[in-house]
TORKOLVEX-900094 format. One line per 10 residues: their letters; for each residue x, y, z of N, C-alpha, C. Coordinates in Angstrom, 3 decimals. Last residue first. Layout:
N
a> X/Y/Z/X/Y/Z/X/Y/Z  ...
! end
This chain:
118
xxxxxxxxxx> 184.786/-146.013/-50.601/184.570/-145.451/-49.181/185.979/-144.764/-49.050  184.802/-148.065/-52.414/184.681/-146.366/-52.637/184.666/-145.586/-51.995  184.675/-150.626/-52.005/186.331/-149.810/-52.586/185.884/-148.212/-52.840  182.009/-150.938/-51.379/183.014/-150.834/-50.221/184.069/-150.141/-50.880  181.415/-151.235/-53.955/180.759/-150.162/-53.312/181.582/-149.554/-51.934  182.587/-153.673/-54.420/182.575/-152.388/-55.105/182.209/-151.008/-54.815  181.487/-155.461/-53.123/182.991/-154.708/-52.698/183.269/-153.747/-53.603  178.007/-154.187/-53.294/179.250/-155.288/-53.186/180.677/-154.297/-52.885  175.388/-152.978/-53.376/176.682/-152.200/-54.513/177.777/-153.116/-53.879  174.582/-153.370/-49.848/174.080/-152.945/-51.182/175.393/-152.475/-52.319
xxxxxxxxxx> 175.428/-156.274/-48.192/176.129/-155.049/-48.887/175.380/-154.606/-49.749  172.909/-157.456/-46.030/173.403/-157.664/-47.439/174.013/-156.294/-47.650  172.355/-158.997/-43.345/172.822/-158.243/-43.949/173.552/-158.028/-44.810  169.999/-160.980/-41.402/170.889/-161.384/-42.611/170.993/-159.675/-43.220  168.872/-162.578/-39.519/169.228/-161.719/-39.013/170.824/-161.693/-39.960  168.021/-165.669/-39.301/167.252/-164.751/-38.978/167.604/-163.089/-38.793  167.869/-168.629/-41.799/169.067/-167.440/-40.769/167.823/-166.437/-40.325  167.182/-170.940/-42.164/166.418/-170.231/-41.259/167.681/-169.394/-40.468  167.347/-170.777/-45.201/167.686/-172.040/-44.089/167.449/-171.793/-42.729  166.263/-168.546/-46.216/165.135/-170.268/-46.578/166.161/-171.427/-45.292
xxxxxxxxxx> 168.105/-166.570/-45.498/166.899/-166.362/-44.999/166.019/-167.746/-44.859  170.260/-167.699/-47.234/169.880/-167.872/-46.304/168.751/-167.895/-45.376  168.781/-167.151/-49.679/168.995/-168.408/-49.587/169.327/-168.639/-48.238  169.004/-164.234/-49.587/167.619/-164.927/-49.701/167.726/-166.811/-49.616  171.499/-164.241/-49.400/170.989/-164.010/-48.463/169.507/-164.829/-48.522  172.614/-164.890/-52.076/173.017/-165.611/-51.417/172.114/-165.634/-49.953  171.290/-162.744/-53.814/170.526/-164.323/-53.768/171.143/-165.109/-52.712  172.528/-160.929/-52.749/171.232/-160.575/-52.595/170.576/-162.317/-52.928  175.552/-161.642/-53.827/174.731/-161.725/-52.178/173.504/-161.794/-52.030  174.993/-161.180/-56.357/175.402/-162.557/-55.731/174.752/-162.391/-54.257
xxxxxxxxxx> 174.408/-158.771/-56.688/173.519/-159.460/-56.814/174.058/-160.724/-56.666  176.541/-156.550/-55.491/175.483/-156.944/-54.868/174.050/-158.108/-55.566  178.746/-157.145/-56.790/178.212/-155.726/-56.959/176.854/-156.277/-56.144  180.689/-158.955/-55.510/181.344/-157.789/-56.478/180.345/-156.907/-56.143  178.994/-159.360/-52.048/179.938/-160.067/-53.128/180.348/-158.948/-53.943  178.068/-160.282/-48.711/178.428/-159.349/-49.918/179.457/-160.028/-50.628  177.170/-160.370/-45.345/177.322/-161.086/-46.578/177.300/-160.079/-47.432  176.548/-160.944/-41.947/176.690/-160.280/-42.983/177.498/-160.428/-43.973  174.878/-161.780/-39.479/175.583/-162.730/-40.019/175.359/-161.334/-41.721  173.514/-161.959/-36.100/173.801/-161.524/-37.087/174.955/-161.963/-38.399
xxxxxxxxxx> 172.622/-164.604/-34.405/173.258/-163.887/-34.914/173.191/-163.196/-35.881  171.131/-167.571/-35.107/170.598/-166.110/-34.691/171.231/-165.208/-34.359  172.847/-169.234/-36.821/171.491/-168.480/-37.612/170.761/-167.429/-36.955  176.128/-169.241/-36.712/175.182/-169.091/-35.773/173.797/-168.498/-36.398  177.797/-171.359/-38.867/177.630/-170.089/-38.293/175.845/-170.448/-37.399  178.231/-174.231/-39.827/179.240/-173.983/-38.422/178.746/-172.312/-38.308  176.258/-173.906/-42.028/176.527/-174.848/-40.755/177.261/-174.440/-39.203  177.267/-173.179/-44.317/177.018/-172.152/-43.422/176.211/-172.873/-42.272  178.551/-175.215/-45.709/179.730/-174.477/-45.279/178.946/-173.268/-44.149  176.373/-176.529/-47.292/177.007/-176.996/-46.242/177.946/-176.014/-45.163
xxxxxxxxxx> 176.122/-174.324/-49.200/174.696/-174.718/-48.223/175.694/-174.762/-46.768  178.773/-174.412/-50.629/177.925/-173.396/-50.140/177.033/-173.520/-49.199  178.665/-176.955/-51.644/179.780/-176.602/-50.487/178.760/-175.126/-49.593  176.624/-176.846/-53.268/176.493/-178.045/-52.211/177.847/-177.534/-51.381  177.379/-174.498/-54.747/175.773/-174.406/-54.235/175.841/-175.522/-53.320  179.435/-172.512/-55.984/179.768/-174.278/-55.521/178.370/-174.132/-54.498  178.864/-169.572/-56.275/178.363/-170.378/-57.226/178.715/-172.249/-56.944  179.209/-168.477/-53.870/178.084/-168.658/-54.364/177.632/-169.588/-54.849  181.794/-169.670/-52.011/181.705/-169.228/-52.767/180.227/-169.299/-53.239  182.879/-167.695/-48.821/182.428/-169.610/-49.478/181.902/-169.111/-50.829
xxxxxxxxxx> 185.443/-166.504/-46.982/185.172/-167.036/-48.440/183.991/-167.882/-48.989  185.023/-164.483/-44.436/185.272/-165.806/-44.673/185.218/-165.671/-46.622  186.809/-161.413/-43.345/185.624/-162.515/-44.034/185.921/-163.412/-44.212  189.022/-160.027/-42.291/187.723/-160.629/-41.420/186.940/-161.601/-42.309  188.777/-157.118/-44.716/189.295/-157.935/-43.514/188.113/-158.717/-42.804  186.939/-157.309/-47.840/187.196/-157.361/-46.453/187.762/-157.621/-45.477  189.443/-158.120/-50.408/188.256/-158.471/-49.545/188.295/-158.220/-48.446  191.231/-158.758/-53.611/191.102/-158.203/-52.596/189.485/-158.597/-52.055  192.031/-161.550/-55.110/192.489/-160.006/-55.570/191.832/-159.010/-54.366  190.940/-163.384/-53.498/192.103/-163.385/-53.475/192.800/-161.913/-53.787
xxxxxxxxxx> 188.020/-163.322/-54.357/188.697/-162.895/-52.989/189.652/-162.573/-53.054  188.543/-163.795/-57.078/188.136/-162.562/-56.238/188.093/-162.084/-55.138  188.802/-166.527/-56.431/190.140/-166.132/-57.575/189.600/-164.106/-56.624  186.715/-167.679/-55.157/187.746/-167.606/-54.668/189.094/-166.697/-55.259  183.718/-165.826/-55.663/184.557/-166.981/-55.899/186.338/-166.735/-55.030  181.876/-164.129/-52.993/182.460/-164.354/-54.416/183.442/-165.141/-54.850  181.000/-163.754/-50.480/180.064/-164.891/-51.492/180.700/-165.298/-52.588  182.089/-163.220/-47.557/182.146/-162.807/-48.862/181.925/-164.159/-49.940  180.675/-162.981/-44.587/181.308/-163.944/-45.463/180.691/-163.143/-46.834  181.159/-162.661/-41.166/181.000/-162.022/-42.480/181.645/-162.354/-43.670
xxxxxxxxxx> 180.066/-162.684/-37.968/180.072/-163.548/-38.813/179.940/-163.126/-40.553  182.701/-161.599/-35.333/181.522/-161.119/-36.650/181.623/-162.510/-37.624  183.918/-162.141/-32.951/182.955/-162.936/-33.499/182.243/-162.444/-34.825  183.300/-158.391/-32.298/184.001/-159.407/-32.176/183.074/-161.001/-32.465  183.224/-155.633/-34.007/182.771/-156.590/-34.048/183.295/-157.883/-33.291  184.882/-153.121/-35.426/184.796/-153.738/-33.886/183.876/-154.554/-33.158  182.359/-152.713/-37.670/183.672/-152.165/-37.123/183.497/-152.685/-35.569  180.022/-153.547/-39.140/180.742/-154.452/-39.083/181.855/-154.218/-37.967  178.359/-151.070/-39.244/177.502/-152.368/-38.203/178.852/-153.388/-37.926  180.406/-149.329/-40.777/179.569/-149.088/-38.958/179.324/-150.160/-38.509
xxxxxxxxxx> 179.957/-150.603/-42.958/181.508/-150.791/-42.549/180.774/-150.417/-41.143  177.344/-150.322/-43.577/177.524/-151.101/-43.548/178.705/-151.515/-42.751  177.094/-148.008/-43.872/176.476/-148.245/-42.823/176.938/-149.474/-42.933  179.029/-147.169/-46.693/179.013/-146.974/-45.145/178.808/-147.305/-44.035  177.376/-149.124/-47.964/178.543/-149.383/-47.905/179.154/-148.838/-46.546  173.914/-149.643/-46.918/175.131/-149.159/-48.138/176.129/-149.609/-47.607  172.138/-152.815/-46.765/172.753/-151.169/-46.175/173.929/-150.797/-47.756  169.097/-154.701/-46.983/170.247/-154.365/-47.127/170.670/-152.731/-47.048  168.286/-157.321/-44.495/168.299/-156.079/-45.122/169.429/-155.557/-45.835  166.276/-160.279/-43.761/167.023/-159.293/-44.688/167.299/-157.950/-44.864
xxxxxxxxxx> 163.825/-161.288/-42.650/165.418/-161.536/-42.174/166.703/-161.023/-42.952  161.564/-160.717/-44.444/161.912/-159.725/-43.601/163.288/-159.750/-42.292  161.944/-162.434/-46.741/162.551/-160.830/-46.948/162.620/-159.865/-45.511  161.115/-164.593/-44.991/162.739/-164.492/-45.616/162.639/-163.152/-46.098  158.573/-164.489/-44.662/159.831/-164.549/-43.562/161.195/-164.270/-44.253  156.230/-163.487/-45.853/157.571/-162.870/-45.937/158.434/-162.882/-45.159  154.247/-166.178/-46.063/154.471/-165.115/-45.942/155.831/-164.671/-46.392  151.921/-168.042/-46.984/152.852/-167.557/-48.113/153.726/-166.094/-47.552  150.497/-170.117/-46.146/151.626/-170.053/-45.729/152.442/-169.491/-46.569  147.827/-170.110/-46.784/148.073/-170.888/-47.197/149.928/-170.731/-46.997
xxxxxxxx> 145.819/-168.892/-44.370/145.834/-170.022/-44.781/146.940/-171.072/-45.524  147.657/-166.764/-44.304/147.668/-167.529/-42.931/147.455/-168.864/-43.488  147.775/-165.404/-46.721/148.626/-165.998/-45.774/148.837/-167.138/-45.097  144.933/-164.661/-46.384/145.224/-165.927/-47.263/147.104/-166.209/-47.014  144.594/-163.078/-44.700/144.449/-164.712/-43.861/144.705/-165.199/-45.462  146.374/-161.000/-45.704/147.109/-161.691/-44.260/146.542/-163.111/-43.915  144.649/-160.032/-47.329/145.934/-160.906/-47.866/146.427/-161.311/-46.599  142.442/-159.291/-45.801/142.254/-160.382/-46.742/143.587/-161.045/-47.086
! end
């Protein structure tokens, strides 16, 4: 029953299911020796600055028209992994990807916070 009201009325779960999120560990695994990794840290710029992943890009969450624009030049079928302080910037940043049709979106569970504990 819930699959054809789905069907009918187009309410599925594409975007949670272009999502996942890992810990911190598994996370540094999927990223290590990556070439081309596409991995952008969501959190403003002043926070990057105080520390961040090697490798990441910057765009910031909260500038929402640079933001959109700025994930243009990445590849939507690629993998493409994202994280901010504690994981609820990303977790919206992803779900926002997922709506532009990324397909293959990994979210830091617990942000660089979680990473500084490793």
């Amino acid at each position: 029953m819930i699959s054809i009201f789905k069907t009918l009325f187009k309410t599925s779960n594409q975007s949670t299911n272009a999502i996942i999120r890992i810990d911190a560990l598994a996370f540094k695994e999927a990223i290590s020796g990556k070439k081309d990794l596409q991995l952008v840290d969501v959190r403003t710029s002043n926070e990057y600055t105080n520390g961040h992943i090697d490798g990441a890009f910057n765009i910031d969450y909260f500038k929402q028209m640079v933001f959109k624009s700025s994930f243009n030049a990445f590849n939507k079928e690629e993998p493409i992994y994202v994280y901010c302080r504690s994981g609820n910037r990303s977790q919206k940043a992803a779900a926002m990807l997922a709506e532009m049709g990324f397909t293959n979106i990994v979210d830091l569970k617990g942000g660089f916070i979680a990473w500084k504990r490793l």
